[in-house]
N, C-alpha and C positions, 0 to 999 in steps of 0.2 A: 652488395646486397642493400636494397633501398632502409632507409634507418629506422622504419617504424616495422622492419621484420623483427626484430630484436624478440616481441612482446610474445611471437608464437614458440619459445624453444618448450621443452617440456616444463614439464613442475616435479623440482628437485629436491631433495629433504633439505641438503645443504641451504637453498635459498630460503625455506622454511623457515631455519634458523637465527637468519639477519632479518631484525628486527626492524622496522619500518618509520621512517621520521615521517615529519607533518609536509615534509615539501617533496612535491613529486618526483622532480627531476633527480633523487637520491634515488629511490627506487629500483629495484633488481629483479631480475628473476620472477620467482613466482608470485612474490608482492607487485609486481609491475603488470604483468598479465593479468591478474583479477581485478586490481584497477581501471585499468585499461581498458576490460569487457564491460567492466560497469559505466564506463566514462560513455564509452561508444552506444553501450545496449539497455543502458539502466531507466528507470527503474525495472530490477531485475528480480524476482525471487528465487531464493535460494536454492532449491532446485533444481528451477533451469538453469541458472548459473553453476550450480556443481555439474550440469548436463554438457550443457556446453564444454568446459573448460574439460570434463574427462577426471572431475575426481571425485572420493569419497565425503558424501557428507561431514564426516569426523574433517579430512584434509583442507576441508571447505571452511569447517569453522574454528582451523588453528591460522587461517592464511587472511582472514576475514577479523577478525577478533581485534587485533592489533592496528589493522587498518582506518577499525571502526575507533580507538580507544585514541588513536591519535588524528581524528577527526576528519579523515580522507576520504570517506565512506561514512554514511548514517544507514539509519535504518527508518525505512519510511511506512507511514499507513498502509493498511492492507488496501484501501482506495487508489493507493497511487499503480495497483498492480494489475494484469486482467483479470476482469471478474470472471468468464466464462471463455471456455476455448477446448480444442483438442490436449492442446500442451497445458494447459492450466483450471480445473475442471471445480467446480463448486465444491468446497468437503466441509465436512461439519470439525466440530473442535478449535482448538484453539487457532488462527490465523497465523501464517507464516508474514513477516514481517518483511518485504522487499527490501532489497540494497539500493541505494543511489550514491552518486556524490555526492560530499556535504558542501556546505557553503564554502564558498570564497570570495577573497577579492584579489585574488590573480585574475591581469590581464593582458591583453596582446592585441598590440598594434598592426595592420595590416595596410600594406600601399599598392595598388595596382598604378604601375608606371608607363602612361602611354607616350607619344612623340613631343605633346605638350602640356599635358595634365596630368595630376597627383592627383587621383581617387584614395581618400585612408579613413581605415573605420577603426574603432575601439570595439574589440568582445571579448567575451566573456567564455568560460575554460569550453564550454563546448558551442564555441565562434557563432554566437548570438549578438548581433550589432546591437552597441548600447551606443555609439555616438558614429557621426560621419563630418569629414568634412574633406572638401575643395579647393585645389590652387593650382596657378597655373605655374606650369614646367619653366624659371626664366631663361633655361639652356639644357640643351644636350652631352656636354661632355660629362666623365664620369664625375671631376667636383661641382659642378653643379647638381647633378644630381642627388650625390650626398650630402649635400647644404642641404640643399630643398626637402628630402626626406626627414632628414635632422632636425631641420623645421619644425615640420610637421608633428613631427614625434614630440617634441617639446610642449610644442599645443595643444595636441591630446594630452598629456599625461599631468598638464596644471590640473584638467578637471577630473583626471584617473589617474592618481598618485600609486595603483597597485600595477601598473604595467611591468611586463617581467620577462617581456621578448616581442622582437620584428620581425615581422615576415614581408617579405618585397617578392610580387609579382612583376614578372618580365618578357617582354615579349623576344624570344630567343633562346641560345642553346645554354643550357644552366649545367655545370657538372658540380655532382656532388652536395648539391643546394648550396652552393658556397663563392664559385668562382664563375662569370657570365665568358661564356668562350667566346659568343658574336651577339648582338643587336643590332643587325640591321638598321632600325627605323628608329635608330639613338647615333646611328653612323659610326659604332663598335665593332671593328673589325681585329681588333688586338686583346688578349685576356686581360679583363676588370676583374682582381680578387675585391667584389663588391660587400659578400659580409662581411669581411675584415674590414675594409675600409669603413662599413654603417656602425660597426661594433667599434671603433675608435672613436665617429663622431655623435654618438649616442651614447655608448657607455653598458647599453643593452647586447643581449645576446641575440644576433642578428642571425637569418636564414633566407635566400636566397631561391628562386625556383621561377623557373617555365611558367607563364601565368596560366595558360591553359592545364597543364599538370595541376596549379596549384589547387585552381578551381576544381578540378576530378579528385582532388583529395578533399575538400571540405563537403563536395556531394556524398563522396563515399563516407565518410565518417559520419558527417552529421546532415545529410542531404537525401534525396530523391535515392542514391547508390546504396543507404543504411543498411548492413545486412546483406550485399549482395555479394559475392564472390568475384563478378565478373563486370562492368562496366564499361561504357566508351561515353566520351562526351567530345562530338565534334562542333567544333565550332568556324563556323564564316565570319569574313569582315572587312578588312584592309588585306587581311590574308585567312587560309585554311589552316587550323588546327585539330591537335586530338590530342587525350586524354585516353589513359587503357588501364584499366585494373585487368587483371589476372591472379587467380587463386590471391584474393582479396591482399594483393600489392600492386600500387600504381608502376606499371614500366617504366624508370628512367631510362633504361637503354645505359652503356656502357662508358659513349660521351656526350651523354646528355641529349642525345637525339630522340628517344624513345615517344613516338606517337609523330615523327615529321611525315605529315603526308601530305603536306600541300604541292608538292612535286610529284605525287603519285600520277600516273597517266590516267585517263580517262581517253573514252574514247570521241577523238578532234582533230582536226589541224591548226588548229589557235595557237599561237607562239605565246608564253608568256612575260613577263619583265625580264626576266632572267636568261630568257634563251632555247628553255623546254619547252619541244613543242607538246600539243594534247596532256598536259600539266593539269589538275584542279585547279590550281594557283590560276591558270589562265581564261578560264571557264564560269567557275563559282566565286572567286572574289568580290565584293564589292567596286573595286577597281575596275575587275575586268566587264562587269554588269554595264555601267556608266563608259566605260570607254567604247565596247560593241555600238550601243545605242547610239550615245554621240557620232560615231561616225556614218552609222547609217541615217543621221538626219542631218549631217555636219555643221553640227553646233556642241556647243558644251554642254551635258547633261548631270546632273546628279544622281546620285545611287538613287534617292527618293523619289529624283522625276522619272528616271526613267521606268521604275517598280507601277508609278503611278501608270504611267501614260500604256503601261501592260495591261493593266486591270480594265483600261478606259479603253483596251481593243483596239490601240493603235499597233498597226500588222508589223511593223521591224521589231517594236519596245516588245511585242508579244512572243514574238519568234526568240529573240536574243534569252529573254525570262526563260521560255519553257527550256531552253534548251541547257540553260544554268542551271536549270533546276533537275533537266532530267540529269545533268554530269553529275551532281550532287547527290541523286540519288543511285547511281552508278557508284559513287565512291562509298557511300554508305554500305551498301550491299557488300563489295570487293571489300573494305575492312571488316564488316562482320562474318563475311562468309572465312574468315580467317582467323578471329579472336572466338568468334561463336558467344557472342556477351548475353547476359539478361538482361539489360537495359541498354536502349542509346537515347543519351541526351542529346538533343540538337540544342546550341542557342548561338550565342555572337550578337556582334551589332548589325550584320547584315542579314538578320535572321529573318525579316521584313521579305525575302526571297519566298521564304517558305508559305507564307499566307499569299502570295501574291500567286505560286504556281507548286499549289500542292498538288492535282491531278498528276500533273507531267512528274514531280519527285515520287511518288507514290507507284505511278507504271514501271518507272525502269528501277527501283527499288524490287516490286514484286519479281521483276522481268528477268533479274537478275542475282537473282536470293537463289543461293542454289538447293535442289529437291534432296532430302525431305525434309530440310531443315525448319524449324517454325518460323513463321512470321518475325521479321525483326516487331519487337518493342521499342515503340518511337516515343520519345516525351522530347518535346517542341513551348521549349519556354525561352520570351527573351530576360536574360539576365541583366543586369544595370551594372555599370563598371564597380559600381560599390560593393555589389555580390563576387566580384574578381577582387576585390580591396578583401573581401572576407575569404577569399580563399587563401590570400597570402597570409593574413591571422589564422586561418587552419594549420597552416605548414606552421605556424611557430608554437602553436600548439600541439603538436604532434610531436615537435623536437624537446620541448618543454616538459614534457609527461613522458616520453621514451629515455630522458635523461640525457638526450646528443643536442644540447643547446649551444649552437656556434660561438664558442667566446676566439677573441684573437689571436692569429697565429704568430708565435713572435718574431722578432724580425731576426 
């Protein structure tokens, strides 16, 4: 069960009972859940919030009360709440005072780790970047890596001395946000129990995860996903990703595979790196983009020239593009027609695909959306790896406030 399920179990008198410290990660039961809602949905008034959550206004303000007294929850101006709405209607008398969370200075480090660069931001409890910074990767094995991150983590936290957990995005199979099974493009083909090792050399309660998952958990919580039950966020670039929420929990899948579809077939003869043929992977890459072109002018091309030299209506660059883009929107279609999500986020670094041959992603998207289902919901934003740096601080604040903060396993 993915670790931030915890927060939906019922509301139990027993949990009632345990009384609620100032630090979250103590947190249980039904004091964790209404936290939790507020963290995610607040500023909240009390009514919706008892609406929500399924209980009596009286149950609402014995579980609230203590929350508030121990400064986890404030109670904020009638201004911070909506003025006018179906669910929230103009009433006379005295003003219901909305929940929020209260201040802190808890914070959480986040690293998005690519082949040679450490993207790492500082944010704040609901992974709002207050600082970023840059360095380059000096090696790929796993101590290098934990140097480097370690690093980094030290130089954030001179100037944000409240940090209180790491979260590291990675590009590869992640079980259990704790142990990386494979990274490929780190040339990890053997288990790195990598929080363990970052939680030795930091001292923090470290957490681990799939970048692209990471990232689908920082939309959903605090993103574009807010509030949705169902989400996908695919992403292109050096390879194809996904990201799945389902009855509002991100898929890990059972070994950490949950959302690999860059092997998924589309319809091709194109072989990919690996061996599969009619692959995404082999189609929609950035990779595969640049390598089709290049050889159909046999020269070496870049993702960006050859994107370019499409838009400029050069007939190979143009054919190769449309045809990435319709695979692309073939895979879109084929995932949603199977999750059936409210939203799909597109982004990646090769997302540069999508403005250069929207028509051609658009047709075989429609073409193949199966009847009578609605139109997919597309949002089409490029992210900045720093936005993947903050989804790895989602993931540690998620483990932070659900009370599963990875401390070391001992030996």
């Amino acid at each position: 069960m993915p670790p931030w399920a915890s927060y939906r179990r019922p509301v139990t008198s027993v949990a009632e009972q345990t009384p609620p410290s100032a630090d979250w990660s103590a947190l249980d039961g039904s004091h964790q859940r209404v936290a939790v809602e507020v963290l995610r949905f607040g500023p909240l008034p009390r009514a919706q919030l008892a609406r929500r959550l399924g209980l009596s206004p009286g149950s609402l303000t014995r579980l609230t009360r203590p929350l508030v007294d121990a400064g986890l929850l404030v109670e904020g101006g009638p201004e911070n709440g909506p003025k006018d709405s179906p669910e929230h209607p103009v009433r006379t008398g005295r003003p219901s005072l909305p929940l929020d969370v209260g201040p802190s200075d808890q914070r959480f480090v986040g690293v998005k780790i690519t082949g040679d660069t450490l993207f790492a931001v500082v944010t704040d409890l609901r992974a709002a970047v207050l600082a970023e910074h840059t360095r380059p990767l000096p090696g790929t094995d796993p101590a290098a890596v934990v140097g480097a991150v370690a690093d980094v983590t030290r130089l954030l936290q001179a100037d944000h001395p409240g940090v209180v957990g790491l979260g590291v995005g990675i590009g590869g199979f992640v079980i259990d946000r704790r142990d990386v099974a494979r990274a490929h493009f780190l040339g990890w083909h053997e288990l790195v129990p990598l929080a363990d090792l970052l939680h030795r050399a930091t001292g923090l309660p470290a957490v681990v995860d799939n970048d692209v998952r990471a990232l689908t958990a920082a939309e959903h919580w605090f993103g574009a996903g807010r509030g949705l039950q169902s989400l996908l966020v695919i992403t292109i670039g050096a390879g194809v990703g996904c990201g799945i929420v389902v009855h509002d929990l991100v898929v890990e899948g059972a070994h950490g595979g949950g959302g690999s579809i860059g092997h998924r077939p589309v319809v091709s003869s194109v072989v990919c790196e690996d061996g599969h043929r009619g692959c995404a992977q082999g189609l929609v890459s950035s990779r595969a983009v640049s390598g089709a072109v290049a050889q159909a002018l046999g020269r070496p091309v870049t993702y960006a020239e050859a994107l370019r030299l499409a838009v400029d209506g050069h007939g190979a660059a143009r054919r190769v593009v449309d045809e990435a883009a319709g695979a692309l929107g073939v895979l879109v279609a084929d995932i949603a027609n199977l999750i059936d999500p409210e939203l799909v986020i597109l982004t990646g670094d090769g997302i540069g695909l999508v403005e250069a041959a929207r028509p051609a992603l658009d047709a075989a998207l429609e073409e193949n959306r199966k009847a009578p289902l609605a139109p997919v919901r597309l949002d089409v934003r490029p992210f900045p790896f720093t936005e993947w740096a903050r989804g790895a601080a989602a993931v540690a604040v998620q483990e932070h406030v659900l009370g599963r903060a990875r401390a070391v396993t001992p030996a």
